[in-house]
C-alpha positions as CSV (number, residue, x, y, z in Angstrom):
1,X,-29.1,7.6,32.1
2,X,-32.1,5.6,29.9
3,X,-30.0,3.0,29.5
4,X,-30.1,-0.7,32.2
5,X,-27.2,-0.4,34.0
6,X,-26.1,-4.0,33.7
7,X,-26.6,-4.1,30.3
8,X,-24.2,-1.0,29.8
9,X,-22.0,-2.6,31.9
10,X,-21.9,-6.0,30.0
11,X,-21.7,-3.9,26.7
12,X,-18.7,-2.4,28.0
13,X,-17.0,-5.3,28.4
14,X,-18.0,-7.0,25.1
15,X,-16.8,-4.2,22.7
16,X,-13.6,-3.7,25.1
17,X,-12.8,-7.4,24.3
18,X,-14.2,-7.4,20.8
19,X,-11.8,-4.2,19.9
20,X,-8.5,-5.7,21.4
21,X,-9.4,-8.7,18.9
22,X,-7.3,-8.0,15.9
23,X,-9.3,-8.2,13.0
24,X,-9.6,-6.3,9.3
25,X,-10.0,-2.5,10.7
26,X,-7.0,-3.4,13.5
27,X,-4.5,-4.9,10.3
28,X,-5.4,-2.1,8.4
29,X,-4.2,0.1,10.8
30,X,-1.5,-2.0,11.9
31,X,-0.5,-1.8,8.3
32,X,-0.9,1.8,7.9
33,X,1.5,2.9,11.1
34,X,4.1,-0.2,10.3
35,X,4.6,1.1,6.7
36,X,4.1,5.3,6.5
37,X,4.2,5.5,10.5
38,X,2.2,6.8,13.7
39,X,0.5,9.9,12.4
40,X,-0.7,7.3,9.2
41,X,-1.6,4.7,11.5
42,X,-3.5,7.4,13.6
43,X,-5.5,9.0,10.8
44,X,-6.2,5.7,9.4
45,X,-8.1,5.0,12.9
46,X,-9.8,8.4,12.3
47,X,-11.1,7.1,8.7
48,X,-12.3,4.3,10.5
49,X,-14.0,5.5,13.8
50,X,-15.8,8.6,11.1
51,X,-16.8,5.5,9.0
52,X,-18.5,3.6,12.2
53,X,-20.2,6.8,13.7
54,X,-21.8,6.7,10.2
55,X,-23.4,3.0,10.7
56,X,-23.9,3.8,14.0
57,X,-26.1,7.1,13.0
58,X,-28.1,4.9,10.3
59,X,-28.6,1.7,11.7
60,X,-30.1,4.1,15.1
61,X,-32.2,6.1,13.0
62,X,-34.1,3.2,10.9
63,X,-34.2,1.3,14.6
64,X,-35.8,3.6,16.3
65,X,-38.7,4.0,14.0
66,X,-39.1,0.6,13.3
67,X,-39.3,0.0,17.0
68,X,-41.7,2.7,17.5
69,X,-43.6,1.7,14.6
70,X,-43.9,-2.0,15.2
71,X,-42.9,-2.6,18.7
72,X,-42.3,-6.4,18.3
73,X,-40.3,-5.9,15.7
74,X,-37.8,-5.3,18.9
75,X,-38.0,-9.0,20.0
76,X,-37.5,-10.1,16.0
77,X,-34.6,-8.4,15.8
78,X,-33.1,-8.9,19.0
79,X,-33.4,-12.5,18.5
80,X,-31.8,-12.3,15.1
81,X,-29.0,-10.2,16.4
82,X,-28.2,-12.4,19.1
83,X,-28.2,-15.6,16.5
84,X,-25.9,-13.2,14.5
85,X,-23.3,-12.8,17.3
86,X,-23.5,-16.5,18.2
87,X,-22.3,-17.4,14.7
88,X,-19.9,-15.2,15.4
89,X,-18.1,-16.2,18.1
90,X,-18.4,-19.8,16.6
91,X,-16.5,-18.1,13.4
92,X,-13.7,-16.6,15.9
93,X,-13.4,-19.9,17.8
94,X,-13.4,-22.5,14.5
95,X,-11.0,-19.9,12.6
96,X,-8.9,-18.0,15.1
97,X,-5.7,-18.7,13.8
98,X,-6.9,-17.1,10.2
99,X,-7.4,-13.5,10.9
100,X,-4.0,-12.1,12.1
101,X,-1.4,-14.3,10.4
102,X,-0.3,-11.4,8.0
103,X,-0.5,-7.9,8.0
104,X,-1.6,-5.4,5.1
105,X,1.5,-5.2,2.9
106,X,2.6,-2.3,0.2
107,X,4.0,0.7,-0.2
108,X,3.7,3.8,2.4
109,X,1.0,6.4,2.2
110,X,0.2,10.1,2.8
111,X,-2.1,10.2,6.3
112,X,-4.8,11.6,3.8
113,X,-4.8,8.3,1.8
114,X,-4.7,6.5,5.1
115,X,-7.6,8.4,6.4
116,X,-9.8,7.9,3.7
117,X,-9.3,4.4,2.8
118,X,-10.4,3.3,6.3
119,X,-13.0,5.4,5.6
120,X,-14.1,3.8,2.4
121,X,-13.1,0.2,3.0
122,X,-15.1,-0.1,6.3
123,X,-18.5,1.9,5.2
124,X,-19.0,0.2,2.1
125,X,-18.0,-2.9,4.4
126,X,-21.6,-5.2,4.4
127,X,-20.5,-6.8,7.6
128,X,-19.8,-3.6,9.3
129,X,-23.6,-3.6,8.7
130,X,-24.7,-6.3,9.6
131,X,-22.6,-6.2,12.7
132,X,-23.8,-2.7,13.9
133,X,-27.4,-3.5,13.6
134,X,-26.7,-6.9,15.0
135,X,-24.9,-5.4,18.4
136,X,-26.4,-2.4,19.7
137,X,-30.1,-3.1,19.7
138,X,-28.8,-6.1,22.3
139,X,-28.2,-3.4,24.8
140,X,-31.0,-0.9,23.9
141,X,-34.5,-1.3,26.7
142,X,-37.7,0.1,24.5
143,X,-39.3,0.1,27.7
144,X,-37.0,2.7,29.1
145,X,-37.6,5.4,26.0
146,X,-35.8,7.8,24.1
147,X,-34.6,4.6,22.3
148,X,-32.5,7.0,19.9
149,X,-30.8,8.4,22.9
150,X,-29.6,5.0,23.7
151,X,-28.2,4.1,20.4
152,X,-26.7,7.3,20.7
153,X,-24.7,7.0,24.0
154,X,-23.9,3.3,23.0
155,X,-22.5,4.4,19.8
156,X,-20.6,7.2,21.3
157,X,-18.9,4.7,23.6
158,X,-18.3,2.2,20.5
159,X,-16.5,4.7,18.7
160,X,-14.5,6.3,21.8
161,X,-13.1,2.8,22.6
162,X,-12.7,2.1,18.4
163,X,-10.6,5.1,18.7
164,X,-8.5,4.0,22.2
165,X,-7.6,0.9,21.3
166,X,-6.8,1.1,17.4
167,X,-5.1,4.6,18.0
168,X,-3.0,2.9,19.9
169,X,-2.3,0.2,17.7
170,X,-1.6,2.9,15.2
171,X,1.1,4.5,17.1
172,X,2.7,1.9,18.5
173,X,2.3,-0.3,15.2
174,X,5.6,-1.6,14.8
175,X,6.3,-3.2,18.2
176,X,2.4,-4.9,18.2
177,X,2.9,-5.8,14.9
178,X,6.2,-7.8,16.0
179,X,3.9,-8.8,19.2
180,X,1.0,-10.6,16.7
181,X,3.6,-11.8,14.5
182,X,5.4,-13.8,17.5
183,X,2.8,-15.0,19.7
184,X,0.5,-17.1,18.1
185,X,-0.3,-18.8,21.3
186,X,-1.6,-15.6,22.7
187,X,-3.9,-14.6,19.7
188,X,-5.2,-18.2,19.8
189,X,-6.5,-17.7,23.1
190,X,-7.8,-14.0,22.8
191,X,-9.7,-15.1,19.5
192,X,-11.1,-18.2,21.6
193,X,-12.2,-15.6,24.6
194,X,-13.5,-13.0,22.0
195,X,-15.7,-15.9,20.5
196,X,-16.9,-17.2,23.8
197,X,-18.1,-14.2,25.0
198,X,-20.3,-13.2,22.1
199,X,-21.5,-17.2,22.3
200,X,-22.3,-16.3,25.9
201,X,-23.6,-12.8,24.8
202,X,-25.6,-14.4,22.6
203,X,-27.4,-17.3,24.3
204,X,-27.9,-14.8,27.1
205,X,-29.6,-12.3,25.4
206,X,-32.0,-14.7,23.1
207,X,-33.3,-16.0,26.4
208,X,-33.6,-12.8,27.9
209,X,-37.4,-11.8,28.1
């Protein structure tokens, strides 16, 4: 395995609390399974998960090159990235009652239509971006090689737990969409842990040399 064990580890549990965090992809999907149900709500997670394997791909390609082409450009970016995720979890803390307060509303549609506009919304999605680019090259160890490899297995994992976690939200959409509805308390406080562990991430990583 090229990849630091710890840092896998601590990767693990930032995108595990980071995907239970409803935000845009999770309402969508929430939406999608609530209004055309489970098999919608699934293939809308499918749009999405295809649509993140593609940043994933690109953001690891034009990485790894860069990396191997100007090795310092590592540090620049790591720093950046770990500024990036601090704002962040400042965002999620100064604004967590904003992201879940309603759901995606309209008429049902076809799991094709659900499928594809996950798709669409969240590649041409600039934060998606950002965020990708942002995220995995925390977690990635130059020193180790096969830096692609790396992105690679971190971005399979991204996407596997993308697709745990809001498939399940997609098939059980109407009972969690109750759930984030009724208990605002309990989103408060999971947007206030998301945001303090990517703060904690964040100041972590900047200082690590």
């Amino acid at each position: 395995m090229p990849i630091d064990q710890h840092l896998l580890l601590a990767f693990l549990l930032t995108t595990t609390v980071a995907m239970i965090t409803p935000g845009p992809d999770m309402l969508f999907i929430l939406g999608c399974g609530m209004r055309s149900g489970p098999r919608a709500g699934l293939l809308a997670t499918a749009g999405v998960a295809t649509s993140e394997a593609v940043h994933v791909a690109v953001a690891a390609a034009g990485l790894a090159a860069l990396f191997a082409a100007v090795p310092v450009a590592f540090t620049a970016v790591r720093i950046v990235g770990a500024a990036y995720l601090i704002y962040l979890g400042v965002q999620m803390i100064r604004h967590r009652n904003d992201a879940v307060d309603d759901g995606p509303a309209g008429a049902a549609m076809s799991g094709r239509k659900a499928c594809l506009t996950g798709l669409t919304t969240n590649l041409l999605n600039p934060k998606m971006v950002t965020f990708t680019i942002a995220f995995l090259p925390q977690f990635v160890v130059p020193e180790h090689g096969r830096v692609w490899l790396q992105f690679a297995v971190l971005g399979a994992i991204l996407i596997v737990l993308e697709f745990i976690v809001d498939g399940t939200v997609g098939l059980l959409s109407g009972r969690i969409g109750g759930w984030l509805r009724s208990r605002r308390t309990a989103r408060r406080r999971i947007d206030t842990a998301t945001g303090g562990i990517f703060i904690g991430l964040g100041v972590r990583l900047a200082l690590l040399r």
